[in-house]
C-alpha positions as CSV (number, residue, x, y, z in Angstrom):
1,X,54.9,42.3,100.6
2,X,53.2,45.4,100.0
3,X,55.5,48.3,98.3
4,X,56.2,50.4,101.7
5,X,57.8,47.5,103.2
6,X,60.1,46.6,99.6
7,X,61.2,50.4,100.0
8,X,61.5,50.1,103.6
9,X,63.7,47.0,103.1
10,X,65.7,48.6,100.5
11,X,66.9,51.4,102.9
12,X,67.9,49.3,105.1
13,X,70.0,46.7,103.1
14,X,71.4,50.1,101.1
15,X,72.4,51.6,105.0
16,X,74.7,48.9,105.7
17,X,77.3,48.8,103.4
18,X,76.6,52.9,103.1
19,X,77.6,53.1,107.2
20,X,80.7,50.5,106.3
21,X,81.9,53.0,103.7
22,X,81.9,55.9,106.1
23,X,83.9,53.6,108.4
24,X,86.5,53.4,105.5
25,X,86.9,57.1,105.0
26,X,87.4,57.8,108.4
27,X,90.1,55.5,108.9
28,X,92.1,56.4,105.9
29,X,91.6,60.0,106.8
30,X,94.6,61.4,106.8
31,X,95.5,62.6,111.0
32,X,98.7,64.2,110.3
33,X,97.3,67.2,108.4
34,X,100.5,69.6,109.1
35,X,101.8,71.8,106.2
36,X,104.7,70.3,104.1
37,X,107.6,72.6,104.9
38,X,109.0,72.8,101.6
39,X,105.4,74.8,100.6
40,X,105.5,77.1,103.5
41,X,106.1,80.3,101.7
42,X,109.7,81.6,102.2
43,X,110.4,85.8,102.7
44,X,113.7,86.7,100.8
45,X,116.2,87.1,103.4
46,X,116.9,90.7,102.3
47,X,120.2,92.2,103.3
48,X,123.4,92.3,101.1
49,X,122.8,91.1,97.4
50,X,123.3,86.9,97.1
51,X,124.0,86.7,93.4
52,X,123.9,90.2,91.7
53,X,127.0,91.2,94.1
54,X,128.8,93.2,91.2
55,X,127.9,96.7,90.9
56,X,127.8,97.2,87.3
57,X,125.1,94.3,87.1
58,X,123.2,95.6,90.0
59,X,123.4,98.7,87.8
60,X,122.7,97.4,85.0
61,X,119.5,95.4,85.7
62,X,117.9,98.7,87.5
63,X,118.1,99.9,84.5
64,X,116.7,97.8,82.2
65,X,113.5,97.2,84.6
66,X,112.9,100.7,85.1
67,X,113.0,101.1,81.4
68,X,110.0,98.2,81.1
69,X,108.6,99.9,84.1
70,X,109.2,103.3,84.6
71,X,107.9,105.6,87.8
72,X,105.0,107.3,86.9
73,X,101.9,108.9,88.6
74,X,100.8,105.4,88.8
75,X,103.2,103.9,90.9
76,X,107.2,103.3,91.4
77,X,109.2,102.1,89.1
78,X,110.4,98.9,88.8
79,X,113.9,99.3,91.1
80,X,111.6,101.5,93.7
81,X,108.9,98.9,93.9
82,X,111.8,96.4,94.8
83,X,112.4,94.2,91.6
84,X,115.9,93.9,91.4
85,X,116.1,92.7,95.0
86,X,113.2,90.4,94.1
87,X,115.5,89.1,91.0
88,X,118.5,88.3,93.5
89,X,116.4,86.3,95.8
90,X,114.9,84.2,93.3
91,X,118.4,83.8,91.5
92,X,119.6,82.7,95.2
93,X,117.1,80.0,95.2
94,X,115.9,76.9,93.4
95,X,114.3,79.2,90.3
96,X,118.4,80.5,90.0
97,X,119.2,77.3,90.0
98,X,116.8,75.9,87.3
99,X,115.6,73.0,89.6
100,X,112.3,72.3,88.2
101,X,114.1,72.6,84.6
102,X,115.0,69.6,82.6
103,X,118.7,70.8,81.5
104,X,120.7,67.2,80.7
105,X,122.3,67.2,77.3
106,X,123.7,67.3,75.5
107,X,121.2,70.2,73.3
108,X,120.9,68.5,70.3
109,X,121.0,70.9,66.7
110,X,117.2,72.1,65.8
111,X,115.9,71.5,69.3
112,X,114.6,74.3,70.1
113,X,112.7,74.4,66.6
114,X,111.5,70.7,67.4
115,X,110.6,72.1,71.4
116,X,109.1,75.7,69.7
117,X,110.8,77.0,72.2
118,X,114.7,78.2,73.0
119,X,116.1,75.2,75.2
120,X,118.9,76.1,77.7
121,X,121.5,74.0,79.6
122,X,122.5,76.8,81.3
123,X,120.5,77.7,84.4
124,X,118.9,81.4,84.7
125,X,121.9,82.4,87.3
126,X,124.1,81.7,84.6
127,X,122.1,83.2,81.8
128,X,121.9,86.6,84.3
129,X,125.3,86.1,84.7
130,X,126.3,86.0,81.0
131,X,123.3,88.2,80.1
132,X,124.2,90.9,82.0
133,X,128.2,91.0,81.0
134,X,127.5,90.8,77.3
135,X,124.5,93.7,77.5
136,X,126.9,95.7,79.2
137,X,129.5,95.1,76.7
138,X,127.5,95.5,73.7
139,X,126.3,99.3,75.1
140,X,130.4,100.1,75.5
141,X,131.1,98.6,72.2
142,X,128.3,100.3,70.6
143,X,127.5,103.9,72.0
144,X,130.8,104.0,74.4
145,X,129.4,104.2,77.2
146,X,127.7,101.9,80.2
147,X,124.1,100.7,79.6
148,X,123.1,102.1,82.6
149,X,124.6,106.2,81.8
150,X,123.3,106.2,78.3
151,X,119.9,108.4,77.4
152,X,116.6,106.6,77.7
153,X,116.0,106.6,74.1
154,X,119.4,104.5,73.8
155,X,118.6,101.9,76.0
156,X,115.2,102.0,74.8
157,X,116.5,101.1,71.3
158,X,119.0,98.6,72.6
159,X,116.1,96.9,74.2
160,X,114.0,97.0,71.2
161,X,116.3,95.7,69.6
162,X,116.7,92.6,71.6
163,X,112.9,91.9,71.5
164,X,112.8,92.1,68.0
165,X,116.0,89.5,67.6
166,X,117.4,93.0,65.2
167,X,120.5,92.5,67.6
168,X,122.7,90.3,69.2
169,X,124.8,90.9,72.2
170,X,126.8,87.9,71.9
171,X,127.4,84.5,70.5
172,X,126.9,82.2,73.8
173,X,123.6,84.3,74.7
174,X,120.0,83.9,73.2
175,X,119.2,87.7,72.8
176,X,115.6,87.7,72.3
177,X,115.3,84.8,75.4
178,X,117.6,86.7,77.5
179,X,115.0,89.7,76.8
180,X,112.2,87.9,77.7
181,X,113.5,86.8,80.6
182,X,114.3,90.3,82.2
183,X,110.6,91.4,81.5
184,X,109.0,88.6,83.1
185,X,110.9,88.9,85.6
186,X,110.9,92.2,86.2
187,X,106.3,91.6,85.9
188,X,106.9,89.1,88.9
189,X,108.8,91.3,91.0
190,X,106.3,93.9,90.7
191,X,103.1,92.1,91.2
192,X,104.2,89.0,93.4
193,X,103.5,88.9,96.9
194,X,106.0,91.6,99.0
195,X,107.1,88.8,100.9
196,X,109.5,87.8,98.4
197,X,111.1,90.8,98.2
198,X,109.2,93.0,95.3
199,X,106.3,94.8,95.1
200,X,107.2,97.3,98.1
201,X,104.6,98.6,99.8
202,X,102.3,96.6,98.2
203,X,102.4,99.6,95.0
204,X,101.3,96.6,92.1
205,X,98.8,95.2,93.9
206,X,97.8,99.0,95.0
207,X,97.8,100.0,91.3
208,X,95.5,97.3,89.8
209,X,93.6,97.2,92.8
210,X,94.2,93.4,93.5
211,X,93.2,93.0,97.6
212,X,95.8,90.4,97.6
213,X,95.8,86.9,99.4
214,X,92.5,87.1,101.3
215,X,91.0,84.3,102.6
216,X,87.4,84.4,101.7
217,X,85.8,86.3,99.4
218,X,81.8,85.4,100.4
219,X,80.7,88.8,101.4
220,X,81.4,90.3,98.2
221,X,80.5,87.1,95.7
222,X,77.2,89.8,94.6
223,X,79.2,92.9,94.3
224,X,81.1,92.1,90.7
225,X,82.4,95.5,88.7
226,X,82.2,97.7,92.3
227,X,85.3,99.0,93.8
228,X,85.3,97.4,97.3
229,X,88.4,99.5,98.9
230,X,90.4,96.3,100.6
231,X,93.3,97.4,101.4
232,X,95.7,94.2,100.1
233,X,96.8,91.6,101.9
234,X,100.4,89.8,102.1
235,X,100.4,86.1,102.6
236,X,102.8,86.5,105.8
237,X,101.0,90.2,107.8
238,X,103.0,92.5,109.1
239,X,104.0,91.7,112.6
C-alpha cells in the first residue's frame, strides 16, 4: 500500500468517530438557552426609603459618605451621586440580608484571629442598624451634638478615628469593620451601574471615564492609552 493511500485511509477511519462526536455535542446542546431570572439585573425600586426609614440615620449616613466623598470640581458628592439610596436598596435585598454569608454560630472566642478577618452573626442590616445608632450616640456623647451638625473637621476625626480602631462607639459594634463597611459601600454606590440606584447620572463612571457596560469593544482593541469619548452605557438604556 503505497503511503497516499495509508494517509488516505487514516482520514477516513479518523472522520468517523470525529462526525459521531459532533452528533454528541449537538444533542446535548443545551435548547433552552433563556436567562435564569434570578441573574436578570434588578433596578432598585426607588421611592420611599425600605430600611434607612429614620431620619436621623438617613442623616447620618449622608454624612459620613459625603465626608469619604465630598462634591468637588470633579463630580457630586457621595449623597448627590445617589449613594445612600443605593445603600437602602442593597440593605432591602439579599446583600441586607447577608444571604451569601455563612453566619450560624455560635462565634466561637479568637475566630476572627483564626479567620484574619472580623466574623459577624449579625447581618449588614443589623450592623447598619446598630452602626448607625451607636455613631450617632457617640457624636452626642462626645461633642454634644448630632453627627451630622458637627464641623467637617469633627466628623473627620471621628471617622479617623474609627479607621484607625483609636475609638470605639460601642461595645456590641466592631468599630473599625463597621468603618470599612460605610466606605465600601459608599465606593459601590458611586461607581456601580445607575440602575441600582447610585451613580446618578452616570457622574463615577463620567469621572474615571469608564464607557460602562458596552458590548464589544473590537473597534477600539488598537487604540490603548487614547481617550475614545463613549459616552457610558447602563446595563438596562434609558427608555
Amino acid at each position: 500500500m503505497r503511503r497516499r493511500e495509508i494517509l488516505s485511509l487514516g482520514v477516513a477511519v479518523g472522520a468517523v468517530p470525529a462526525a459521531r462526536l459532533l452528533a454528541a455535542e449537538m444533542d446535548a446542546f443545551p435548547h433552552d438557552m433563556a436567562l435564569d431570572p434570578a441573574f436578570v439585573p434588578k433596578p432598585a425600586p426607588g421611592g420611599a426609603p425600605q430600611v434607612l426609614t429614620r431620619d436621623i440615620d438617613r442623616r447620618t449616613i449622608t454624612a459620613v459618605f459625603d465626608r469619604f466623598i465630598p462634591g468637588d470640581e470633579l463630580g457630586p458628592s457621595a449623597s448627590a451621586a445617589g449613594c445612600v439610596e443605593f445603600l437602602d436598596a442593597q440593605l432591602a435585598g439579599p446583600f441586607g440580608q447577608g444571604a451569601t454569608l455563612y453566619r450560624a454560630g455560635p462565634k466561637a472566642v479568637g475566630e476572627d484571629a483564626l479567620m484574619q478577618k472580623p466574623q459577624f452573626i449579625a447581618t449588614p442590616r443589623e450592623r447598619y442598624e446598630t452602626g448607625l445608632r451607636a455613631l450617632e450616640a457617640y457624636a452626642r456623647r462626645t461633642h454634644q451634638g448630632s453627627f451630622a451638625d458637627l464641623k467637617p473637621e469633627q466628623q473627620d476625626a471621628i471617622l479617623t478615628g474609627m479607621e484607625k480602631g483609636e475609638i470605639e462607639l460601642a461595645p456590641e459594634v466592631n468599630t473599625r469593620a463597621f468603618f470599612e463597611l460605610m466606605l465600601a459601600n459608599a465606593r459601590e454606590g458611586y461607581f456601580a451601574d445607575p440602575l441600582y440606584g447610585g451613580n446618578k447620572d452616570m457622574a463615577g463612571w463620567k469621572m474615571i471615564g469608564f464607557p460602562g457596560a458596552r458590548y464589544d469593544y473590537r473597534l477600539y482593541a488598537d487604540r490603548t492609552g487614547e481617550d475614545l469619548g463613549l459616552e457610558p452605557v447602563s446595563l438596562v438604556p434609558k427608555a
